[in-house]
C-alpha positions in Angstrom: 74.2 85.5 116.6 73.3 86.7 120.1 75.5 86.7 122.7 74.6 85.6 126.8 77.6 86.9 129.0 77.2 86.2 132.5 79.5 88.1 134.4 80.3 86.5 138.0 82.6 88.0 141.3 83.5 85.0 143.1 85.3 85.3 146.7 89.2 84.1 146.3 88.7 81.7 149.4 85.7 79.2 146.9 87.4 79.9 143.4 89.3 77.2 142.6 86.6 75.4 143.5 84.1 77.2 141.6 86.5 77.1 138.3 86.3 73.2 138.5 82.8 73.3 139.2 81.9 75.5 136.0 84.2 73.3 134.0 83.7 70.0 135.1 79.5 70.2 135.7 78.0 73.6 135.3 79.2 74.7 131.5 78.2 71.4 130.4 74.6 70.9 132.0 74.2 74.7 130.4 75.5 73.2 127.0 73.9 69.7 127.2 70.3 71.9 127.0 71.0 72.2 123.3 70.2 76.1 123.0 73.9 77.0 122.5 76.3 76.2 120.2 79.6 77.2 122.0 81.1 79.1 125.1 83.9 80.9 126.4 85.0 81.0 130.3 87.3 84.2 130.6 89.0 85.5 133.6 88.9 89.5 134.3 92.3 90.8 134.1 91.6 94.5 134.9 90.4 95.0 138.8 89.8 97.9 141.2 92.1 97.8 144.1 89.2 97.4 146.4 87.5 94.8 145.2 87.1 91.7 146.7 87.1 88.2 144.3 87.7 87.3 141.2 85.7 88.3 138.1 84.9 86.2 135.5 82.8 86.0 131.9 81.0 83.5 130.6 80.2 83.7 127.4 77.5 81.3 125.7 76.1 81.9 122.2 73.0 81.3 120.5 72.1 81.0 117.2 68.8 83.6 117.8 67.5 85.9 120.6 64.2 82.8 120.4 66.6 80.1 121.9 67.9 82.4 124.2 64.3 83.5 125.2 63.4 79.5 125.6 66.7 78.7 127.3 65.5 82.2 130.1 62.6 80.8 130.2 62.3 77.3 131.2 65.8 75.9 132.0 67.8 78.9 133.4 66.0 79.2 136.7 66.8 75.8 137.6 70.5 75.7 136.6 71.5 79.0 138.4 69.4 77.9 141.2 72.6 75.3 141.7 74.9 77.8 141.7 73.1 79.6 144.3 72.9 77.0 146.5 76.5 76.0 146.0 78.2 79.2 146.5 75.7 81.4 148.1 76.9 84.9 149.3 80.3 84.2 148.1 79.2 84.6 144.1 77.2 87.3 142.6 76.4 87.1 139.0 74.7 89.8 136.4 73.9 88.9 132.9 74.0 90.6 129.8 72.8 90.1 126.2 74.3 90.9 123.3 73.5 91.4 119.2 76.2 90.6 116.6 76.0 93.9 114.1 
């Protein structure tokens, strides 16, 4: 099992918005592609003082690092290319992959 987190800071003043937007259109268009088989949207409790936004994980998982690979390699760009355009400078996003052990 392999694990795609995709950890996103989004500024307070577009995040209800954002948390509809994920829910209601950007989750499913991810899931819809077929390379996952579930997903977790989780809110980051733990915060420095200083930091600006909200952080959130999402977590997707795939049934091998292949459909992950295929999923990077020719839907990915397109989808988060949406999210860019929607939210701009007030979202920024790194990813992670993980291995089950």
């Amino acid at each position: 099992m392999i694990l795609y987190n995709v950890t996103v800071n989004i500024d307070k003043d577009v995040e209800s918005d954002w948390i509809d937007w994920m829910k209601a259109t950007h989750i499913p268009e991810v899931m819809d592609t077929g390379f996952f088989t579930e997903y977790r949207m989780m809110r980051m409790l733990s915060q420095e003082q200083d930091e600006t936004g909200s952080t959130f994980a999402i977590q997707y998982i795939a049934e091998t690092l292949g459909h992950l690979q295929t999923y990077l390699d020719t839907v990915a760009p397109k989808i988060q290319k949406k999210s860019i355009i929607r939210y701009g400078t007030k979202m920024a996003a790194f990813r992670t992959v993980l291995e089950e052990v």
